[in-house]
C-alpha positions in Angstrom: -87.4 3.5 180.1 -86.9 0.8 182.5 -84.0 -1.8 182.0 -83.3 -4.5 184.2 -80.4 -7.2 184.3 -81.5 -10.5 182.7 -78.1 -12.7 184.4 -79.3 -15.2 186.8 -80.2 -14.2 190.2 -79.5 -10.2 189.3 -82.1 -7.9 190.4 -80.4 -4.3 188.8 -83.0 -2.4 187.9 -82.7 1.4 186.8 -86.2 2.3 188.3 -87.7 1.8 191.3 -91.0 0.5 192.4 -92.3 4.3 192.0 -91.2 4.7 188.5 -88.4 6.9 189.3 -84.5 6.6 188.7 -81.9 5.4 190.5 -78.9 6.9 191.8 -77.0 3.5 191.9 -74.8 4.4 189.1 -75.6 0.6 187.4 -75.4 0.6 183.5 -77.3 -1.4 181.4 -75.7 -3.1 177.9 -77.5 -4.8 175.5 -76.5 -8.0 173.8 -74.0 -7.3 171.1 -74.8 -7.7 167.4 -73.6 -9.7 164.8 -71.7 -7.7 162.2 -72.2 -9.8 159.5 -71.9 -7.5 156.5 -68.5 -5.9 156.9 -65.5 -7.7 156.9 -65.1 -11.8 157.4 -62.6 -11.0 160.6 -65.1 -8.0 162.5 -68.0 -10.4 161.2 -66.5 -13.8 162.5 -64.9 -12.0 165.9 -68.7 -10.3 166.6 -70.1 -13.3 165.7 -67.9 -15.5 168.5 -68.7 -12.3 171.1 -72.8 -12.6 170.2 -72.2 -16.2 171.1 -70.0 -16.2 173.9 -73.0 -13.4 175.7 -75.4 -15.6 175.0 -73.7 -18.8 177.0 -72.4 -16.3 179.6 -76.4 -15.7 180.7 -77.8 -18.7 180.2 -81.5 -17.9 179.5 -83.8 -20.2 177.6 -85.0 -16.8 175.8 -81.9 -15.9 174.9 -80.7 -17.4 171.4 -78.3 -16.4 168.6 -81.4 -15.4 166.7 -83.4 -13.6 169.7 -82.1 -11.4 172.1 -85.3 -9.2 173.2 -84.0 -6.0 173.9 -85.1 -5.2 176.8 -83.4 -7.7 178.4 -79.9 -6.5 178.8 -76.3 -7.1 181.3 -75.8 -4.4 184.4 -72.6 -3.4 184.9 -72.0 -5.6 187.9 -70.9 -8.6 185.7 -67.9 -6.9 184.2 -64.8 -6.0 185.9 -64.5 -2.3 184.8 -67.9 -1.8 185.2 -68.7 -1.4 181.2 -68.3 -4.5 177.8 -64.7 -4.3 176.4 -64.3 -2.8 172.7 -65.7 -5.6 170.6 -62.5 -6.6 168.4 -60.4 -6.7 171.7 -61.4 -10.5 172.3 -58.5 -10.8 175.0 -60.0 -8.5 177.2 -61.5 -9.8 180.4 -64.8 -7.6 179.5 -65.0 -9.3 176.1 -68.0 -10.8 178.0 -69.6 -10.9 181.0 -68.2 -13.1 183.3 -68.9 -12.0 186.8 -71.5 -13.4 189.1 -73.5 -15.2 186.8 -75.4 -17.0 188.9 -74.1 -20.1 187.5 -70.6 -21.6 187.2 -70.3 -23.0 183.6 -68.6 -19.8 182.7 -65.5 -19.0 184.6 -64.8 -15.9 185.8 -61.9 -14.3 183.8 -58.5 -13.1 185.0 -57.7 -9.4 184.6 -54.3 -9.3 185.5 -53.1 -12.2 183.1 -54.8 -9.6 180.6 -52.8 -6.2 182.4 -49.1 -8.3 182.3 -50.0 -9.2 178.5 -50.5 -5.3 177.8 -47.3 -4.6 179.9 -45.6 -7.4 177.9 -46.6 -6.2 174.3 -46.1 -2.1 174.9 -42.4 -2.9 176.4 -41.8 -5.3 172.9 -43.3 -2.1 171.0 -40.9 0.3 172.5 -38.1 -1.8 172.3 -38.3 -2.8 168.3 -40.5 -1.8 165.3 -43.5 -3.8 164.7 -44.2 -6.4 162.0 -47.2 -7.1 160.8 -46.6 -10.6 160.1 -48.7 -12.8 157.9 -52.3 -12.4 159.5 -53.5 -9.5 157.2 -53.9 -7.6 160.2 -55.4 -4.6 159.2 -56.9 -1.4 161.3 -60.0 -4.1 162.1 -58.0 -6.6 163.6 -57.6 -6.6 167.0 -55.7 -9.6 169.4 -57.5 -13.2 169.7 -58.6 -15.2 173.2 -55.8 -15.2 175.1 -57.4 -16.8 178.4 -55.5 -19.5 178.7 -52.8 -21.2 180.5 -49.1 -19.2 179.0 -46.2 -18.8 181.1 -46.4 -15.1 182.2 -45.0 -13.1 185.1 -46.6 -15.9 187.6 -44.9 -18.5 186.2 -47.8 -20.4 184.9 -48.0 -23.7 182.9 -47.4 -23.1 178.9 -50.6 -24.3 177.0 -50.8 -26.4 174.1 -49.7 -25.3 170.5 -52.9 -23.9 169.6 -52.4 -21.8 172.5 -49.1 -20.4 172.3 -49.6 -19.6 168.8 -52.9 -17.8 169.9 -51.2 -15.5 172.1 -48.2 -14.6 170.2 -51.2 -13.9 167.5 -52.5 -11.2 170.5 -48.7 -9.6 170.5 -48.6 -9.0 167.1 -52.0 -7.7 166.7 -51.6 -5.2 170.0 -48.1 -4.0 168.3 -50.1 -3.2 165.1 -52.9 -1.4 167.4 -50.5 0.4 168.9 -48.4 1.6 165.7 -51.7 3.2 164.1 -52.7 4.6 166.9 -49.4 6.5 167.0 -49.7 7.2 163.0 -53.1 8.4 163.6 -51.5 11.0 166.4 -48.9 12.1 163.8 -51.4 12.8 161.2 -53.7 14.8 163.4 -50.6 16.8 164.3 -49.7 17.3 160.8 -53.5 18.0 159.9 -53.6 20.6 162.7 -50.6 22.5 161.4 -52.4 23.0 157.9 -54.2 26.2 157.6 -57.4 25.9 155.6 -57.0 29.3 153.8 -58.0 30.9 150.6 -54.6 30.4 149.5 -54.1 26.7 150.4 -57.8 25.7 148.7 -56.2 27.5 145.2 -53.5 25.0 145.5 
């Protein structure tokens, strides 16, 4: 089936003119849904991503409501080549951002993102996490956090809205990373279990 990019001024196809493939290694994504009918924080986070596509393209076809889906986003527009996880709303690949043939949307920083990861895993080693008083559960994942903090760089401190955002995104990336570690010790532990006639009797 052919796909093509639908950004502004993109002209990624998967087939050529003679119908057959290319070799180009370009992926095509289609516009995310709207998880609506789980919970209020995956349906209000996949809501906000939905939306923030949508502005990111800029196409008079392309609403909230209508996202044909043949027209999709090539890989070129994001910086690892593929969308981010859809509850990690910090990531630079949240969206698409690059070369959108237009410059309402600016084009995201990946290393602000990399010194944030750096900056989370060193607090995770160094202390046990706290889950705080976000209900932050296995579905919640770290806010926006492009904005001006004072990182590594030395950049300006934001507002208070801001701040609280991103120390919102450490405590949600400590919590991400304490379950993930559960989830290795319980595989172990379910590995080391031998499913034998004796252990179903019991």
């Amino acid at each position: 089936m052919l796909s093509t990019c639908c950004v502004i001024n993109c002209n990624s196809c998967s087939h050529g003119r003679n119908g057959i493939k290319l070799k180009n290694g370009i992926s095509f994504y289609r516009f995310p849904a709207w998880k609506n009918n789980i919970t209020s924080h995956v349906s209000e986070v996949t809501k906000r991503r939905r939306m923030a596509w949508i502005a990111a393209v800029r196409r008079p076809k392309i609403t909230f409501d209508n996202t044909p889906p043949h027209m999709m986003v090539c890989s070129k527009h994001f910086h690892k080549g593929k969308p981010a996880y859809e509850m990690l709303e910090c990531d630079p690949d949240w969206a698409p951002s690059l070369y959108l043939g237009h410059t309402e949307v600016k084009a995201t920083n990946t290393d602000r993102f990399k010194r944030f990861r750096r900056r989370a895993t060193r607090s995770q080693q160094q202390q046990p996490p706290s889950l705080g008083t976000d209900n932050t559960g296995p579905e919640g994942r770290e806010e926006d956090m492009e904005t001006e903090t004072s990182g590594d760089d030395g950049a300006p401190m934001g507002n208070a809205d801001e701040q609280q955002k991103c120390t919102m995104c450490g405590l949600r990336l400590k919590e991400i990373i304490r379950l993930q570690e559960e989830n290795r010790k319980l595989k172990g532990e379910l590995s080391k279990k031998a499913l034998d006639e004796n252990f179903l009797k019991e």
